[in-house]
C-alpha positions in Angstrom: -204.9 22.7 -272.0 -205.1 25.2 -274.8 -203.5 24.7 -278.1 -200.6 27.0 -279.0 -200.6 28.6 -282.4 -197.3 29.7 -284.1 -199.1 32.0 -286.3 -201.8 33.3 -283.5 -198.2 33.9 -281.2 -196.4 36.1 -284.5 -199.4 38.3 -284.1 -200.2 38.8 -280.7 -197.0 39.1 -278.3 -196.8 42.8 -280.2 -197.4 45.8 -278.6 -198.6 44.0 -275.3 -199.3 46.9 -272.7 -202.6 48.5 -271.3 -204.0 51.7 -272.4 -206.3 54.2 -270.8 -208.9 54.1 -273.8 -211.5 51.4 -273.4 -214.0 51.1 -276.9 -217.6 50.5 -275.9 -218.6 50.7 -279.0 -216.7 47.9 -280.2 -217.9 45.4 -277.5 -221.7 46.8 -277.8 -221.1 45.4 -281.5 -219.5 42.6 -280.5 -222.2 41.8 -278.2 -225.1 42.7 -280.6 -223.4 40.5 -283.3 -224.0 37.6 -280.8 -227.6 38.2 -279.2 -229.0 39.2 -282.8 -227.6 35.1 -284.0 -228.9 33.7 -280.9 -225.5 33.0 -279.5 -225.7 34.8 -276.1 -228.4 36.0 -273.2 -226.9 38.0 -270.3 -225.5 40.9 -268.9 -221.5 42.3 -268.8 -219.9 45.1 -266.8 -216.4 46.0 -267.4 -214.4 48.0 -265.0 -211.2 50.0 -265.4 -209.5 53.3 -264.6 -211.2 53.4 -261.4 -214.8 53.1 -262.9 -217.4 50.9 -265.1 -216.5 51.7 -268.2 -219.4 49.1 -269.5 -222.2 47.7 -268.4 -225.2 46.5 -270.8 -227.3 43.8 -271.0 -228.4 41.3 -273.9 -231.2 39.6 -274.7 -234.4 38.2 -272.3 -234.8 37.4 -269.3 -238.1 35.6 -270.0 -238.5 34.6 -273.6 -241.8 33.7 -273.8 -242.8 37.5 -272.5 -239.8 39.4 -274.1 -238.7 40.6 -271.0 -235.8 42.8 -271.3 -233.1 42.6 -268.7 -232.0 45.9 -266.7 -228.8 46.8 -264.8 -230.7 45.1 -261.7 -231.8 41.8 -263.6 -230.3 38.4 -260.9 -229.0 36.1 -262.8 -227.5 32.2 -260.8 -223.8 32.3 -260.4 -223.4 28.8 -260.3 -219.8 27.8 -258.9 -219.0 31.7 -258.3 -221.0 30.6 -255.3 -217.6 29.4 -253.9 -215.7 32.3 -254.0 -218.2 33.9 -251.3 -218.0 30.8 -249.2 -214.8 31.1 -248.9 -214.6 34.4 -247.8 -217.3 33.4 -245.0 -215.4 30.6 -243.8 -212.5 32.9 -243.4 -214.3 35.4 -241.6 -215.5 32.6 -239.2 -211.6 31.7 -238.8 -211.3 35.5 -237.8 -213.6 35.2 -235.4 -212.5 32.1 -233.8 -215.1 30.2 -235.2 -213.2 27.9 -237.3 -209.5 27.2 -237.8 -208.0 26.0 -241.0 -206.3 22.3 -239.7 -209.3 21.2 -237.9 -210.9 18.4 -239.6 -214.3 17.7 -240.2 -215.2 14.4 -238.2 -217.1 16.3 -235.9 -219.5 18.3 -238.0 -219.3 14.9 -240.5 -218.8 11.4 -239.1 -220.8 9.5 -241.6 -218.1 11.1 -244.7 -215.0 8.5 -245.3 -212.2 9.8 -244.1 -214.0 12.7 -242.1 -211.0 12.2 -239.3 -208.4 13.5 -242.2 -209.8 15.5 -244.3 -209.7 19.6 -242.9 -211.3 23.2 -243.6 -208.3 23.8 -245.6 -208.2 20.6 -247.8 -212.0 21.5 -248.6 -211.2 24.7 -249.5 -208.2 23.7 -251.4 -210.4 20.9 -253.5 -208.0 18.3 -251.6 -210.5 16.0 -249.9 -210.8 13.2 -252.3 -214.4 13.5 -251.2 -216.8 12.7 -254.3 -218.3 15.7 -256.2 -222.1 14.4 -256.1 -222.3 16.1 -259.6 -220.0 14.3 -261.6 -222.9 11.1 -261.3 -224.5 13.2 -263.9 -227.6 10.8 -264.3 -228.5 10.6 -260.7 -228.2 14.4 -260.4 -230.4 14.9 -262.7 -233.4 13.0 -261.3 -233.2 14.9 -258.1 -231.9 18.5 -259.0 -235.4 20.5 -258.8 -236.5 18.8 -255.6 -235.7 20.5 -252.1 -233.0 19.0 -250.4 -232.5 18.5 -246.7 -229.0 18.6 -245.0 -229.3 14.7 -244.2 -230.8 13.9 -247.7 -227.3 15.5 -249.3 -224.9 13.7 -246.4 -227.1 10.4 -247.6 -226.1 11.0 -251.4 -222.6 12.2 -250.8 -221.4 9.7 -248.4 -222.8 7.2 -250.5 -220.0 7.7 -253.1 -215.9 6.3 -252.1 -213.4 8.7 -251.8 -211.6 9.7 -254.7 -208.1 9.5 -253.4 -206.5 9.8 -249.6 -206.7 13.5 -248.4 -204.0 16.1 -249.3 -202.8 13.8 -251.5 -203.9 15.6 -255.5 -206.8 17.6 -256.0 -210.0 17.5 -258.2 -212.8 19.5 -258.0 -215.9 18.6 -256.4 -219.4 20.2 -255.5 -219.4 18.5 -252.5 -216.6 20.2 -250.4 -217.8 23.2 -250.5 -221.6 22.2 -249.9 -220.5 20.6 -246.9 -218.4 23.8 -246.1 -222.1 25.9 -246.0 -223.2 23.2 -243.6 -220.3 24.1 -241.4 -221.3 27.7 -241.6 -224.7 27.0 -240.7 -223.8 25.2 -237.7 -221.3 27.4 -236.6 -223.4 30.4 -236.8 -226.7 28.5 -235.9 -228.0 30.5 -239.1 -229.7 29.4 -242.4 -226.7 30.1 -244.8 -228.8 32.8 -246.7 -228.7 34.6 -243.5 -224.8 34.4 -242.8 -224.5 35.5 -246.5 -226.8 38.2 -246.1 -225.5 39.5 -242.6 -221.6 39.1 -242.9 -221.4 39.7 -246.8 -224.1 41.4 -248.8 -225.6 43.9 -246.1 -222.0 45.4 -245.4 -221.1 46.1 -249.5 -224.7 47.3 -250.6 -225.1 44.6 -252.3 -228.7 44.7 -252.8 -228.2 42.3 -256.3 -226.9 39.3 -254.4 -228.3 36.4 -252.2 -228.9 32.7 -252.0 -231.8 31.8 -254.5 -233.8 28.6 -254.8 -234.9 29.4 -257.8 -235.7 32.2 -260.0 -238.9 34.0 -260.4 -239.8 36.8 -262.8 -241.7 39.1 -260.4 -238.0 39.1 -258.9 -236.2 40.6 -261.6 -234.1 37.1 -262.0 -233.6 35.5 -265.4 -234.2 32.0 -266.5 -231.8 29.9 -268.3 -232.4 28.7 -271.7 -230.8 26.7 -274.1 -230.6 27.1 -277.9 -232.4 24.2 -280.4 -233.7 26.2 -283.5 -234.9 28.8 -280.6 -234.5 29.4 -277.0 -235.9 26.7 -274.7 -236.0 27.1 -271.2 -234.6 24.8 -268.8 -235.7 23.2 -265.8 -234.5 24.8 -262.5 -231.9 23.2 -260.0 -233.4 23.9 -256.6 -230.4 25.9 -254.4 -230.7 24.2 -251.3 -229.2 21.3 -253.0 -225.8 23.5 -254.1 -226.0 26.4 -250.9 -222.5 27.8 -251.0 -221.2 25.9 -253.8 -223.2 26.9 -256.1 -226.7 28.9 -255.5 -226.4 32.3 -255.3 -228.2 34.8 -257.6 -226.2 38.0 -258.6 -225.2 40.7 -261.4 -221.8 41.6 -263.0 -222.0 45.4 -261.2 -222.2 43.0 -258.0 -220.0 40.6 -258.8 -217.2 43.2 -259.5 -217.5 45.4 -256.0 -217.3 42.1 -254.3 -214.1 41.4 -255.8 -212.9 45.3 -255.7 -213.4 45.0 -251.8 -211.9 41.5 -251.5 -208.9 42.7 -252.9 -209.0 46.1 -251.0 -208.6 44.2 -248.2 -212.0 45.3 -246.9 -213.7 41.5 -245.9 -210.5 39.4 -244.9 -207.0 39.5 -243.6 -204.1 40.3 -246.0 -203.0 36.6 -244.8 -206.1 34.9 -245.3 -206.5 37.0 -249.3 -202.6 35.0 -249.5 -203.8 31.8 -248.8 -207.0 32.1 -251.5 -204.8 33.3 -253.9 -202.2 30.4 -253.4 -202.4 28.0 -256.4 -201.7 24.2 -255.6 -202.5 22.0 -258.3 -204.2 24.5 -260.3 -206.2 25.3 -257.2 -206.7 28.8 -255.0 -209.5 28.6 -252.1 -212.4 29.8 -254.2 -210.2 31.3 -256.4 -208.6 30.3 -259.8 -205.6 32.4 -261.2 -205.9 33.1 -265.2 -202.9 35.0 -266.8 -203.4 37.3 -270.0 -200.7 38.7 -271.5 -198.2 38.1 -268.5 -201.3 40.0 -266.3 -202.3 38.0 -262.9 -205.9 37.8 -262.9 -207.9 36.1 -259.9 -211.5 34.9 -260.0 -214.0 32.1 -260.9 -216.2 30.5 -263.6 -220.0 28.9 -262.7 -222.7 27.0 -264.6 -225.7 25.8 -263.5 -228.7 24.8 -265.4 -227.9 26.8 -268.5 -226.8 29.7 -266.1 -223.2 30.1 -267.2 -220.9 33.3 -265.7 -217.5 34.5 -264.7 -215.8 37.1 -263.1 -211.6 38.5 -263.0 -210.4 40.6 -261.1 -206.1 42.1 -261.7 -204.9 43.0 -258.4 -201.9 45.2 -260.1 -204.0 46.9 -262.7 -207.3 47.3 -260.6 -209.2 46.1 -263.7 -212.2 43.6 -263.9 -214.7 42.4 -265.8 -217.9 40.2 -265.1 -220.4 38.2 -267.2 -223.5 36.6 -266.2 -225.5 35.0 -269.4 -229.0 32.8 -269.1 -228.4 31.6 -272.5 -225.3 30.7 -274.6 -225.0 29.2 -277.4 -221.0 29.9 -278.0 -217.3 29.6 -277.0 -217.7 31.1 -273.4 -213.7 31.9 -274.2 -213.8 33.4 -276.9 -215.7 36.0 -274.6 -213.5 35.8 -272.2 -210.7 36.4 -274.6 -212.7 39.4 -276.2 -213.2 40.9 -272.6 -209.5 40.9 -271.6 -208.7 42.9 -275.1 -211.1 45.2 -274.5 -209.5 45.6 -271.4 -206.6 46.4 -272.9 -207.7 48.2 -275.8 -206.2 45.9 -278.2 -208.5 44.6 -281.9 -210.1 41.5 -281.7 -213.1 40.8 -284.6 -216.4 40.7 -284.5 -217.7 37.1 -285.3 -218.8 36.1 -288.9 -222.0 33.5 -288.4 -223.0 33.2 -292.4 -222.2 30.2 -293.5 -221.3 29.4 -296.9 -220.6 25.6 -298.8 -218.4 25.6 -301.3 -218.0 23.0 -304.0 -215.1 20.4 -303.4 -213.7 21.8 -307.2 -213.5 25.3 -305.5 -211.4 24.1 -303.0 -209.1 22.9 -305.0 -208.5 25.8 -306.8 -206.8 27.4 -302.6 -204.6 24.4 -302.5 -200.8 24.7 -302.0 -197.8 25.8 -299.8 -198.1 29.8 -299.2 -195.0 31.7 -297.8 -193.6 35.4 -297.7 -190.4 37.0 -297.0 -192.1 39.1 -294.1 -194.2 36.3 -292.3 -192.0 33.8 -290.6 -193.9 30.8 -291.3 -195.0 28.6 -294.1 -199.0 27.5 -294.5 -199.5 24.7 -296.2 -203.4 24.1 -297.4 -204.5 21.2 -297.7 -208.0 19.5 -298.6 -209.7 16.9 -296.6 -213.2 15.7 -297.9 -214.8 19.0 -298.3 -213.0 21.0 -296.4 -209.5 23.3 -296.4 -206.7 22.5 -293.3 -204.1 25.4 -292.8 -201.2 23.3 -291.7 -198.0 25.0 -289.7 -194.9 23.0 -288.6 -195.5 22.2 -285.1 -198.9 23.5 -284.6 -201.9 21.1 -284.9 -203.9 21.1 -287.9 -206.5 24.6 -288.0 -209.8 23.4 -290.3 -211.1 26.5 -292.0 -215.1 27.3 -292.6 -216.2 28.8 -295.1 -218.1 32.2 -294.8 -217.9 33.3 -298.6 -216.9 32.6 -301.7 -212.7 32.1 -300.9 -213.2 33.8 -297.5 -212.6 31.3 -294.6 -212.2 31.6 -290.5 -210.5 29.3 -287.8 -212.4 31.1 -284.8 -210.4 29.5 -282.3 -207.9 32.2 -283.3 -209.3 35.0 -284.7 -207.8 33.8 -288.0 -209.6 35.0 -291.4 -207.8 33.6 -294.6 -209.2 34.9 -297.9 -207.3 33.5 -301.4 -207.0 35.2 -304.4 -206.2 32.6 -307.1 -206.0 34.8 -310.0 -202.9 36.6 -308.1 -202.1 33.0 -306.4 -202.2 35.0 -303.1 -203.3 34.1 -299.8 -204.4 36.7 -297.1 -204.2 36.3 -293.3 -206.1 39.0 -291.0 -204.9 38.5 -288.0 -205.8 41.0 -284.5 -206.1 43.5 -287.3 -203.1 42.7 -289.4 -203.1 41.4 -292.7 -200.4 39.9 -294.2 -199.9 38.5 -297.7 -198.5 35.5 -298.9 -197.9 34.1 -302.2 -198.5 30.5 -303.3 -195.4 28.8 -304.1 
């Protein structure tokens, strides 16, 4: 759960609206900021007013041969995987194929509690069946092989159920892996195929398929990690995550997928109800994320190093995408950064020097700090070598140091600069800056 802020909450319940302007600029700075300090590889695309309003890409795709990404550049989707899965098992359940309350003993005997567990409770992350992930260790000495349908059934019914069906929900890899099997049998089609045919084919999505892993000659990315420079990593093979979690695509992609899902184009408006219905913090391939009192619907994924997201806001028809091969950074603070842009309100662009003060300059920035126009009261405090904003109520905020008596708390877009020969304190803020005096 995220911390609440008094002082980030003074600042930002102002002025809360959308605009029609959208500052490309801004984010292509933003963005540069983080490429050019090795925080971030990937590719965004922001939509809004009924077009894409951005849409760059940052970075390599392949380090070692500085290859620059392009508009068409695949990158792995991880988990975003399951939001197209879902759509296809709904589809089958239009076509008679499937029905949600029918449970999965006959596709799965060998699966503990196969005769309870449904489609829906799959969907719904409500099987108690084991996420064959979370064994991080044993993953990891099997991820780049190819795996067979029976070699995956082996591993996951190998694990004990993490509760009795229906009763709580946790996520797990594993329901909607076994949900692709279903498709496959169902259709009597590889699941590339029924992702191909019922999804991609029909939206022009020429950017999107099931990958088992990524090649170069392709136009996909690698993933890489960060460790004084960009390593890459070692690729999970995608028949071991099929629908949960290996399919390539782009942010253009990603956001006429959700534009048509929401359109009402690929499933009933029934079945979009049920995806969007949150139980336990749980849609069917769908989480809900609110900004600013705005609904937003979509997913997150990671896989390998492969991290991405997408929203979509039914009422304001807005969106936004990210796919990155390499981050080395708060994946919410862009997310965060994103939904300003969106609606046109100032967020900062990040400050990576780094400076060290000495623990006698600290002192000279501690005290209480208060003004008749903010309505709270910052205490500073000193622990070891470093300043602690403290606000009733709020949990401690530790400050680093950028420049001589300029600090940040990037959690929330805080920068606090003193001014001891005035005994002043000043907080910018979403733009704002408002000055305090040392008591």
């Amino acid at each position: 759960m995220k911390k609440t802020f008094l002082l980030i909450a003074y600042l930002l319940i102002k002025n809360i609206g959308l605009s029609q302007d959208f500052d490309t600029n801004q984010l292509d700075l933003y963005f540069n900021q983080l490429t050019s300090n090795n925080k971030f590889m990937g590719s965004i695309a922001v939509y809004k007013n009924d077009s894409i309003c951005f849409n760059k890409q940052f970075g390599y795709s392949d380090v070692l041969n500085q290859t620059i990404p392009n508009q068409e550049t695949k990158y792995r989707i991880g988990s975003i995987s399951k939001t197209f899965t879902a759509v296809l098992v709904f589809k089958a359940i239009e076509e008679n194929k499937l029905s949600l309350n029918e449970t999965i003993d006959s596709f799965f005997p060998e699966i503990r509690n196969a005769n309870k567990i449904t489609i829906e409770y799959l969907l719904h992350h409500r099987s108690g069946v084991h996420s064959f992930t979370d064994d991080m260790k044993k993953y990891l000495s099997y991820h780049t092989q190819a795996k067979s349908e029976a070699e995956m059934l082996e591993i996951i019914s190998a694990y004990d159920s993490d509760f009795e069906p229906n009763t709580q929900a946790s996520y797990s890899n594993s329901n909607y892996l076994l949900l692709s099997y279903i498709l496959e049998k169902k259709y009597g089609k590889p699941f590339a195929q029924i992702l191909e045919e019922k999804l991609c084919r029909p939206l022009g999505l020429g950017d999107t398929y099931f990958s088992k892993t990524a090649t170069i000659e392709q136009n996909e990315a690698y993933s890489y990690q960060f460790d004084k420079e960009w390593q890459v990593l070692p690729q999970t093979n995608g028949t071991i995550g099929l629908g949960a979690g290996s399919i390539s695509s782009t942010p253009m992609d990603l956001i006429e997928f959700s534009k048509a899902l929401f359109k009402g184009q690929l499933i009933s408006d029934e079945h979009l109800e049920s995806m969007t219905s949150i139980k336990d913090r749980f849609g069917m391939g769908l989480f809900q994320s609110t900004y600013y009192d705005l609904v937003s619907y979509g997913h997150n994924g990671g896989l390998d190093n492969f991290v991405s997201m997408f929203r979509y806001f039914p009422k304001e028809k807005m969106a936004f995408a990210v796919t990155a091969n390499g981050l080395d950074y708060d994946f919410n603070l862009i997310e965060t950064v994103l939904v300003k842009s969106l609606l046109n309100r100032h967020y900062d662009i990040p400050i990576f020097t780094v400076y060290k003060p000495h623990s006698k300059e600290l002192n000279e920035y501690i005290g209480t700090y208060s003004s008749d126009t903010y309505p709270v009261t910052i205490h500073v405090v000193k622990q070891k070598k470093q300043l602690i904003l403290q606000v009733a109520n709020n949990p401690p905020m530790p400050l680093e140091a950028f420049e001589k008596g300029k600090f940040k708390f990037e959690k929330a877009g805080i920068v606090v600069e003193f001014i001891p020969s005035k005994h002043e304190m000043l907080v910018k803020q979403s733009g704002k800056i408002n000055t305090l005096r040392r008591e």
